[in-house]
VOZA-26529 format. One line per 10 residues: number of its first residue (from 1); for each residue x, y, z of C-alpha. Coordinates in pm, 1 decimal, always signed. Layout:
! VOZA-26529
NUM	X Y Z; ...
! end
This chain:
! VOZA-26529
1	+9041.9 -4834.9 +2139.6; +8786.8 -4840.4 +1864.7; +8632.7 -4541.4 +1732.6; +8277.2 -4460.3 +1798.5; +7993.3 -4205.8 +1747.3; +7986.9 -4200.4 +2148.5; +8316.1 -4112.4 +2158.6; +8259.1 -3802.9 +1969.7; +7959.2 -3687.6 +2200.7; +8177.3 -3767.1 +2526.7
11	+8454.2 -3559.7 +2408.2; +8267.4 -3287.0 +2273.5; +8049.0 -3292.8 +2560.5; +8317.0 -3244.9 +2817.4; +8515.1 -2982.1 +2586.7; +8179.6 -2779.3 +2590.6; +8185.1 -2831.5 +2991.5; +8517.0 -2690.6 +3024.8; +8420.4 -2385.3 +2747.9; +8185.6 -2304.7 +2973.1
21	+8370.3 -2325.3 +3265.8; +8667.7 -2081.4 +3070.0; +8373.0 -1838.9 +2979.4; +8275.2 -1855.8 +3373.5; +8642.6 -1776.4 +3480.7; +8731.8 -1508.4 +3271.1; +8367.9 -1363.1 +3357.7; +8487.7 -1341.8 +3725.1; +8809.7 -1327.9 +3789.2; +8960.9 -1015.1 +3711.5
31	+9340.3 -1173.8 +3657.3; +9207.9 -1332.1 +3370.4; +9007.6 -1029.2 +3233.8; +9342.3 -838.7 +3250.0; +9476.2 -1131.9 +3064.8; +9225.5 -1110.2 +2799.4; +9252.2 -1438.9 +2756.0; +8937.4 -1624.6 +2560.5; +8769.3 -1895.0 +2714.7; +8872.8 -2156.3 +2441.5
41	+9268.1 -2152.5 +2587.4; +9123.8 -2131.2 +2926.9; +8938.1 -2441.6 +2846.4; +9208.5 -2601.9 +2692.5; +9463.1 -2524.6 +2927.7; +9215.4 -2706.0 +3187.2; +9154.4 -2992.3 +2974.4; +9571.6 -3035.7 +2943.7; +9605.7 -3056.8 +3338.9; +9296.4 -3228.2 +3383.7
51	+9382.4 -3499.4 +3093.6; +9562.2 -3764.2 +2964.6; +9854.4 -3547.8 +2967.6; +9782.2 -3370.7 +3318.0; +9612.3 -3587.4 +3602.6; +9382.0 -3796.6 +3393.9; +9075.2 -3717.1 +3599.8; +8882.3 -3593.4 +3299.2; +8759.6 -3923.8 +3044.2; +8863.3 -3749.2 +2700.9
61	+8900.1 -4019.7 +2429.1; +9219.5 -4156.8 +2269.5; +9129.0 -3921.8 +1970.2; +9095.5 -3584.9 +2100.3; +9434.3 -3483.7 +1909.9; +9228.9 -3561.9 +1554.6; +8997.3 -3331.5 +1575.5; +9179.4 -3027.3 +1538.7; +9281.5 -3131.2 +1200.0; +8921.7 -3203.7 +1114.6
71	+8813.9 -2849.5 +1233.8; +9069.9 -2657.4 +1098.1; +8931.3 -2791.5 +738.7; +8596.9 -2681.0 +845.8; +8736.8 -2340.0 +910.7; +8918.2 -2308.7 +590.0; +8620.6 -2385.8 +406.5; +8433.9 -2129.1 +581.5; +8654.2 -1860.7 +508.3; +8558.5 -1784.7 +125.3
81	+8187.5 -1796.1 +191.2; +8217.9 -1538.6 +478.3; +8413.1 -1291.6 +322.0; +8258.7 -943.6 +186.3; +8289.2 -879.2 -121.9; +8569.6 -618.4 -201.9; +8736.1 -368.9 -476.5; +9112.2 -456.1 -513.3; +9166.2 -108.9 -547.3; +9017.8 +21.6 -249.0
91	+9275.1 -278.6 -67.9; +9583.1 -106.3 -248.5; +9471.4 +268.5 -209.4; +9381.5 +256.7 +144.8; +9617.4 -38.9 +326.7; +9925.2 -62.4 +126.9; +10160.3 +42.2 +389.3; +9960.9 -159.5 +612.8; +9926.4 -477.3 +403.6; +10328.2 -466.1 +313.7
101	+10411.0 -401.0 +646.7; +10177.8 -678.8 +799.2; +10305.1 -886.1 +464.4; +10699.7 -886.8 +532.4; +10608.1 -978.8 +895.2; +10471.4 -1275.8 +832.3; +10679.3 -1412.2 +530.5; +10984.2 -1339.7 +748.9; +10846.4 -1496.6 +1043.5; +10789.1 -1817.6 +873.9
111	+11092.4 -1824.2 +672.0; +11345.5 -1636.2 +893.2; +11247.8 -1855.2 +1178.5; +11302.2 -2167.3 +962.8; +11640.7 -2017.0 +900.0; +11746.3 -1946.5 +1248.6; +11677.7 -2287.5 +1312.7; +11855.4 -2431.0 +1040.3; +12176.1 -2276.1 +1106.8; +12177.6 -2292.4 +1506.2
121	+11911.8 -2586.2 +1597.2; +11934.5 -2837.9 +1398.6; +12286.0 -2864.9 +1372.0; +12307.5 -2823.7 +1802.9; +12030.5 -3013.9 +1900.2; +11929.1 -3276.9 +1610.7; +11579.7 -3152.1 +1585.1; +11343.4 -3220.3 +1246.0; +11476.6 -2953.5 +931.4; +11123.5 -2817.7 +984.5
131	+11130.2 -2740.4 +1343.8; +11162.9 -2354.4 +1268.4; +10846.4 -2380.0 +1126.3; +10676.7 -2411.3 +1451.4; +10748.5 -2044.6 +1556.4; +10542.3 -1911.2 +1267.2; +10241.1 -2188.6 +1288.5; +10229.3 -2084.2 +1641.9; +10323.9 -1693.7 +1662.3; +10120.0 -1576.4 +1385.0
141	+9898.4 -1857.7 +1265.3; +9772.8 -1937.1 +1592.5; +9656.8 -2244.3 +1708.3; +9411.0 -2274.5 +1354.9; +9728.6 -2277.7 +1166.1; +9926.1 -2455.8 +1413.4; +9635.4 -2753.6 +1395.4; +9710.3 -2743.9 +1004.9; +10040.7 -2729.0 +977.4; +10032.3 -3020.9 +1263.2
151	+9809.6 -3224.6 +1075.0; +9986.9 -3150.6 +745.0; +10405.4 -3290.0 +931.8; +10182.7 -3566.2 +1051.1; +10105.4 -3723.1 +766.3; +10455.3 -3720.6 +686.6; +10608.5 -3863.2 +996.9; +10633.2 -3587.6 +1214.3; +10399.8 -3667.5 +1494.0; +10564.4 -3439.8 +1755.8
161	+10489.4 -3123.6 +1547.5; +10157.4 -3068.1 +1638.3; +10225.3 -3068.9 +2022.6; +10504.9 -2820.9 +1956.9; +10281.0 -2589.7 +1761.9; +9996.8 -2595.5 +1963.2; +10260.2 -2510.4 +2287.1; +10414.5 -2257.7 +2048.3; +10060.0 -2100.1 +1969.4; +9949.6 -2138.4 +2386.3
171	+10281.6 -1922.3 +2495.2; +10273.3 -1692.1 +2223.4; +9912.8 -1588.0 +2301.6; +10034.2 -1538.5 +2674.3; +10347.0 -1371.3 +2541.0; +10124.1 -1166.1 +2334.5; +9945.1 -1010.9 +2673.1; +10222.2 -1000.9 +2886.6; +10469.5 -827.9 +2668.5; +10214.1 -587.2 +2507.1
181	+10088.4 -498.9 +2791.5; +10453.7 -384.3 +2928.2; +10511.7 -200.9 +2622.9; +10199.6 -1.6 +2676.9; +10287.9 +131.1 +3003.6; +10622.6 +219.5 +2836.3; +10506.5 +407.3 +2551.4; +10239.9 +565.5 +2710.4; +10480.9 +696.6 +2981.6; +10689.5 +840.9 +2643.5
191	+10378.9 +973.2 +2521.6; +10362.5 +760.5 +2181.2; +10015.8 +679.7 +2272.0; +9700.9 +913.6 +2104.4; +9385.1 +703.1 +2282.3; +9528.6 +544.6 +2581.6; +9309.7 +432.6 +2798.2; +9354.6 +238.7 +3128.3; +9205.3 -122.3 +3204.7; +8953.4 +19.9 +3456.9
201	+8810.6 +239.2 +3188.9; +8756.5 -48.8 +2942.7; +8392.6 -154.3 +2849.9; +8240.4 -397.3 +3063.2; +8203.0 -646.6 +2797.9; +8577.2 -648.6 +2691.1; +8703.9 -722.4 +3047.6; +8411.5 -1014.6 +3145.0; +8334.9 -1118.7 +2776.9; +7954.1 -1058.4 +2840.9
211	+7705.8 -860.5 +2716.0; +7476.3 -667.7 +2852.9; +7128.6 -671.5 +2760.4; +7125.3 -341.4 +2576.1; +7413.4 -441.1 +2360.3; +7348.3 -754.2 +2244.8; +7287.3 -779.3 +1887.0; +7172.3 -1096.9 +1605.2; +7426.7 -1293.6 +1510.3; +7257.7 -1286.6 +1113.4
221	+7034.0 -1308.5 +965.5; +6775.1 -1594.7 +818.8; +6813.0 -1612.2 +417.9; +6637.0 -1928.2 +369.0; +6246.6 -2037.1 +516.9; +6283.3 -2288.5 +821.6; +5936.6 -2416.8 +667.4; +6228.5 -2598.6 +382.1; +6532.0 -2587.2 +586.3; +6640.8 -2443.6 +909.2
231	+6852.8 -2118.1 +811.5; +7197.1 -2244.1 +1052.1; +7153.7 -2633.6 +893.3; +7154.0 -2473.0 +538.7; +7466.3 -2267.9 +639.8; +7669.6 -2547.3 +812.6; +7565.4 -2785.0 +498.2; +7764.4 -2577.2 +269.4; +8056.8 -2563.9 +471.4; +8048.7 -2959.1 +602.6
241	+8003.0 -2995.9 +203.2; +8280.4 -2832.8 +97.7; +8552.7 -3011.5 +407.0; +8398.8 -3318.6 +297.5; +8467.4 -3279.4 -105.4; +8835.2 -3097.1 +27.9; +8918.8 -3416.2 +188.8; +8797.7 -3629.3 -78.1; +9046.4 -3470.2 -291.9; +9266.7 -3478.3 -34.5
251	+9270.8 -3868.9 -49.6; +9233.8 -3914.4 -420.6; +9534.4 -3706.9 -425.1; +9727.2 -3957.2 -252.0; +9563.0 -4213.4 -391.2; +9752.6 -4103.7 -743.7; +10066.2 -4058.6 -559.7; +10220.2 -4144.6 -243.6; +10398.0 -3821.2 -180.8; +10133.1 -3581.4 -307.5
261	+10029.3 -3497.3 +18.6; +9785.1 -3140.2 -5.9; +9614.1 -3094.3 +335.8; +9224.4 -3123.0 +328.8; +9229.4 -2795.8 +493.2; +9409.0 -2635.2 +175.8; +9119.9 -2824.5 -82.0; +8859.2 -2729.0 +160.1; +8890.1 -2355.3 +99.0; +8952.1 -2431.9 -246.7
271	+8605.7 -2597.2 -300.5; +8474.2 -2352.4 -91.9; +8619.3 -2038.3 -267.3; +8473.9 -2228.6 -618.2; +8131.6 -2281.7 -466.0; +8138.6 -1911.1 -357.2; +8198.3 -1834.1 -759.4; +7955.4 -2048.0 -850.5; +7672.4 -1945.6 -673.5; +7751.8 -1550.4 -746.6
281	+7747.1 -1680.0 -1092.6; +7360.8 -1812.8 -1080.6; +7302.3 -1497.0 -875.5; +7219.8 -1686.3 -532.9; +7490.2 -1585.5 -281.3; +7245.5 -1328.2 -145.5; +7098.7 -1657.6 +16.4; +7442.0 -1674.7 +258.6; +7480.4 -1475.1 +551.5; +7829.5 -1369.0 +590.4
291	+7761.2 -1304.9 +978.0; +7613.3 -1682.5 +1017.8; +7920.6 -1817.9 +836.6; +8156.3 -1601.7 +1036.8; +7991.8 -1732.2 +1371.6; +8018.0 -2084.8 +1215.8; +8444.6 -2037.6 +1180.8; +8461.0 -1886.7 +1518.0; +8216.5 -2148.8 +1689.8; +8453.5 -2433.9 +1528.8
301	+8821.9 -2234.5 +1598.7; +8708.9 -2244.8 +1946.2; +8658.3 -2577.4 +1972.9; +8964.6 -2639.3 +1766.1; +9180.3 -2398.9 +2001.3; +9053.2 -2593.7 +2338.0; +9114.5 -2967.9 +2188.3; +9474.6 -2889.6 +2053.1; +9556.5 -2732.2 +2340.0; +9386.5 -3043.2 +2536.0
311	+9576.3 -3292.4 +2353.1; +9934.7 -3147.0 +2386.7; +10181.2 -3434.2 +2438.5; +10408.9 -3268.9 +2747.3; +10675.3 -3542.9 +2710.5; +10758.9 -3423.7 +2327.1; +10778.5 -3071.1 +2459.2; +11004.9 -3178.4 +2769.1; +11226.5 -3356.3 +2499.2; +11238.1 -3060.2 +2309.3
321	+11225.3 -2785.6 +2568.8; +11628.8 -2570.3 +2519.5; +11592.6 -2551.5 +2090.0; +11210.1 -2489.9 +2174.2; +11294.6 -2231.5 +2443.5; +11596.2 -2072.9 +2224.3; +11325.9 -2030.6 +1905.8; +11075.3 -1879.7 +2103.6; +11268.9 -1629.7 +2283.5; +11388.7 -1535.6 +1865.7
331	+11035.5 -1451.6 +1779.9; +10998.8 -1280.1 +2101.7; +11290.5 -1066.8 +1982.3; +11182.0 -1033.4 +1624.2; +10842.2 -909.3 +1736.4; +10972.7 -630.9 +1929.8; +11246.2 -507.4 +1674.7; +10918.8 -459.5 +1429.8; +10704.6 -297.0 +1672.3; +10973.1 -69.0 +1855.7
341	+11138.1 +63.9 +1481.0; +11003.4 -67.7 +1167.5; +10650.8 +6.7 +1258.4; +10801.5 +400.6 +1248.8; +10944.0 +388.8 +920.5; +10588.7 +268.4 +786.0; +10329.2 +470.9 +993.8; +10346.0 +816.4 +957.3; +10046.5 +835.9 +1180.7; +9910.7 +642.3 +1453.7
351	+10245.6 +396.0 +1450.0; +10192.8 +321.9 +1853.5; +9856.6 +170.5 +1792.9; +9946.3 +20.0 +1455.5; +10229.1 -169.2 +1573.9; +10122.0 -245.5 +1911.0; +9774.4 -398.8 +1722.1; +10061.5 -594.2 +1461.0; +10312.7 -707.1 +1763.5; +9993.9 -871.4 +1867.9
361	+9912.5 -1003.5 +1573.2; +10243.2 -1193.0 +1473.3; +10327.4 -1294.3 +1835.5; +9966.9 -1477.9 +1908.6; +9717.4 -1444.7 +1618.1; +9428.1 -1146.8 +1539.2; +9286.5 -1196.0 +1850.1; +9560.2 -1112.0 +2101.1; +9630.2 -774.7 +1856.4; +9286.0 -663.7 +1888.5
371	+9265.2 -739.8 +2245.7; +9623.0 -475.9 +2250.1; +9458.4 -294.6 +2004.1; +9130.4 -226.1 +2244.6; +9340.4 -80.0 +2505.0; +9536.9 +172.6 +2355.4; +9202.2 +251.1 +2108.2; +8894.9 +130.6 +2300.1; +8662.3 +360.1 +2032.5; +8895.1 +251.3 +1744.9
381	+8971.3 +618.0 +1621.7; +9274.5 +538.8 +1450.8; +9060.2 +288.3 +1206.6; +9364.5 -7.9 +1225.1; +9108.7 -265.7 +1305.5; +8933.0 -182.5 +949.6; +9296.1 -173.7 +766.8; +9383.9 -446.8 +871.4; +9062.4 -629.9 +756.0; +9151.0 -471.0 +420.1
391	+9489.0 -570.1 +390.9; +9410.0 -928.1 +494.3; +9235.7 -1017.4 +194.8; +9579.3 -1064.2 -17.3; +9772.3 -1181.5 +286.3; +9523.6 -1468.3 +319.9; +9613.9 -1632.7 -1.9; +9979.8 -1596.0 +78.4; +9988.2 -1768.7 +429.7; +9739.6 -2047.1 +267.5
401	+10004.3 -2137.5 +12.2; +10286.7 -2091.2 +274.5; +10070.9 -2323.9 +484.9; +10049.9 -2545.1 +257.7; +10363.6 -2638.8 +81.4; +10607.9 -2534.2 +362.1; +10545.4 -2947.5 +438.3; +10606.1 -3062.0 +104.7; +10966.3 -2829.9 +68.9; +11024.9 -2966.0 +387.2
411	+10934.9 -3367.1 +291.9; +11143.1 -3294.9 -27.9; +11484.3 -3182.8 +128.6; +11411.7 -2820.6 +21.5; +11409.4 -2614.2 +334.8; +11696.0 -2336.0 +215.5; +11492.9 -2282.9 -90.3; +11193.2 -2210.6 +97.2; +11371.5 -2046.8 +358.5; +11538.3 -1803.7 +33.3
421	+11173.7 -1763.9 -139.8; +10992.8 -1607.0 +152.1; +11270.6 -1418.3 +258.2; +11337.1 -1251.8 -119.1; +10986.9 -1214.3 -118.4; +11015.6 -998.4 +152.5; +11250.9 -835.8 -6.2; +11044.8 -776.3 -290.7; +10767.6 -658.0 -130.2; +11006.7 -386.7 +61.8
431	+11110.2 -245.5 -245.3; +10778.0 -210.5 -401.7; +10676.9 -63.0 -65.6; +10953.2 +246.8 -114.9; +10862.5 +277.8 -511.0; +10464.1 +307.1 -393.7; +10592.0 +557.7 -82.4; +10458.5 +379.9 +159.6; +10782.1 +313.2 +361.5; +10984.6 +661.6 +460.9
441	+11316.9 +613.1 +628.9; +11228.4 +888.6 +884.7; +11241.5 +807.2 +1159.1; +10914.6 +933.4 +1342.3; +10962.8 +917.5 +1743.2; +10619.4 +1039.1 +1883.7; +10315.0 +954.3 +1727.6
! end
């Protein structure tokens, strides 16, 4: 089937049909507000049964599992220009504990899962040296990072590792719910919890997703005339510019070599991180709305989320379903051992919500931890949500590199190096942790 611009309207037109349909669903049916889960992987769920893969009733495309790799570079590029600007030493005095907790977490997940299935997967089941790899792209990338790392084995080869991540990134947002919620009716029985607060007491808007007319609020605000360009167009230009020059350099990077495969995505927030620079240099960043180019990320990760989770290929996970099955009941595992007792070595105050907001995190992306986070601090006294936006800033560079070259160590028979980098760096960043104080092997049982 030949590629055409129609094709592009159809299928976006009928993934926007089935957003709105998720954003109907979750509005109205309360099992699905208890689930908190967002309309994009209700949509996408819908357009999996409904699909080529499901019943074939809805007329998607035969290139519905591109896009994702195309929107995750759009993403990435949108990232530097909608950050705030920051002090690095307000990030180290306020969120250390925080950042290295968050930071050994996630260098563990991707490199301790690519070690578990190294030594009991692949030699039992015959599945790709990067199948581990899955667990993290999934668990705590989400299905943004489970798109790039996807698109990233694909070019290599590995076709069937987008499927897996984007099933690894669907259960472990589920997983995410399910689990945490359990865990919150345990602790809060054991009294670990400071601002519990039941589902029935939640904010309207948190359980349906709407707002009400009193608290809705702009989304930014115009920094450009519309009489020379229209404020969003000037916004989206600068981010379509810099995924466009990201994936140029993308190709001319093969072009040099065969092997030198750097995902667009990476070059994308590259470019865009340099044009940030450039215009704070010639004193015009004022002119970008970090809200616009936030809503501009989110508007194209939903779309991304829905379409990956559209275009799973059910046969590849069938084929892989026991080593799949066996690594995500591992990450399962490794969440909880985090949450239940590292989380009160490292929080000497408000560990419950801390690690129940982090559990979230590394078993099914931000999202699912604030949704935890929400219920067991609806007013967000204990200020994680705002840590945690601190101590992203210097995980973000870290799980963009990780992102990646985890391919390339993979490509180039190196997976027990990589798997022995991230996991020293843990190790590093666990002692640095104690020297800075803000680990204490007490063990804190109440909150």
């Amino acid at each position: 089937m030949e590629f055409s611009a129609w094709n592009l309207l159809t299928d976006v037109g009928l993934i926007s049909l089935l957003l709105l349909i998720g954003m109907l669903l979750r509005a109205k049916i309360g099992l699905l507000q208890r689930s908190f889960m967002p309309a994009s992987i209700i949509a996408g769920i819908l357009g999996l049964i409904l699909g080529p893969s499901g019943f074939n009733i809805i007329p998607f495309s035969d290139f519905i599992g591109d896009y994702p790799g195309v929107l995750i570079a759009v993403v990435f590029a949108a990232l530097p220009l909608s950050t705030p600007k920051f002090k690095w030493s307000e990030v180290i005095d306020r969120v250390g504990g925080l950042w290295s907790y968050s930071q050994i977490i996630m260098l563990l997940m991707w490199g301790g899962g690519l070690l578990f299935a190294l030594i009991l997967l692949v030699p039992l089941f015959d599945v790709h040296n990067g199948f581990g790899l899955i667990l993290a792209a999934g668990f705590v990338g989400g299905h943004g990072t489970a798109a790039a790392l996807g698109d990233a084995f694909a070019q290599q080869g590995w076709d069937e590792a987008t499927s897996l991540a984007m099933t690894s990134a669907t259960i472990g947002a589920v997983l995410a719910i399910v689990v945490g919620l359990l865990l919150i009716r345990s602790s809060a029985n054991k009294g670990h919890a400071n601002y519990i607060s039941s589902f029935e007491q939640l904010p309207e808007e948190l359980r349906t997703g709407l707002l009400s007319k009193n608290k809705q609020s702009s989304m930014g605000s115009e920094t450009v005339s519309s009489i020379s360009i229209d404020p969003l167009v000037f916004h989206i230009a600068l981010v379509v510019f810099a995924t466009t020059i990201g994936y140029y350099l993308s190709q001319f990077g093969e072009s040099l070599y065969a092997n030198l495969s750097i995902p667009a995505f990476s070059l994308s927030f590259l470019v865009g991180l340099i044009l940030r620079q450039l215009m704070q240099m010639v004193k015009v960043d004022d002119y970008i709305d970090k809200s616009v180019m936030s809503k501009i990320s989110g508007s194209a990760t939903d779309i991304l989320v829905a379409f990956g989770i559209a275009s799973i290929n059910l046969t590849v996970v069938a084929e892989n379903l026991i080593p799949f099955t066996i690594l995500i009941i591992f990450g399962i595992l490794f969440s909880y051992f985090f949450y239940r007792f590292v989380s009160q070595y490292y929080f000497q105050e408000n560990w419950f919500e801390k690690g129940i907001f982090t559990f979230g995190w590394i078993t099914g992306a931000v999202a699912m931890g604030i949704a935890l986070l929400r219920i067991v601090d609806p007013r967000l006294e204990s200020n994680t949500l705002d840590e945690f936006g601190l101590a992203y800033i210097p995980i973000a560079p870290v799980e963009i590199l990780i992102i990646t070259f985890s391919p390339l160590f993979i490509l180039n028979g190196q997976h027990w190096l990589f798997s022995a980098i991230t996991i020293g760096a843990s190790a590093v960043v666990l002692i640095f942790s104690y020297y800075k104080k803000w680990v204490k092997f007490r063990y804190k049982e109440n909150a």
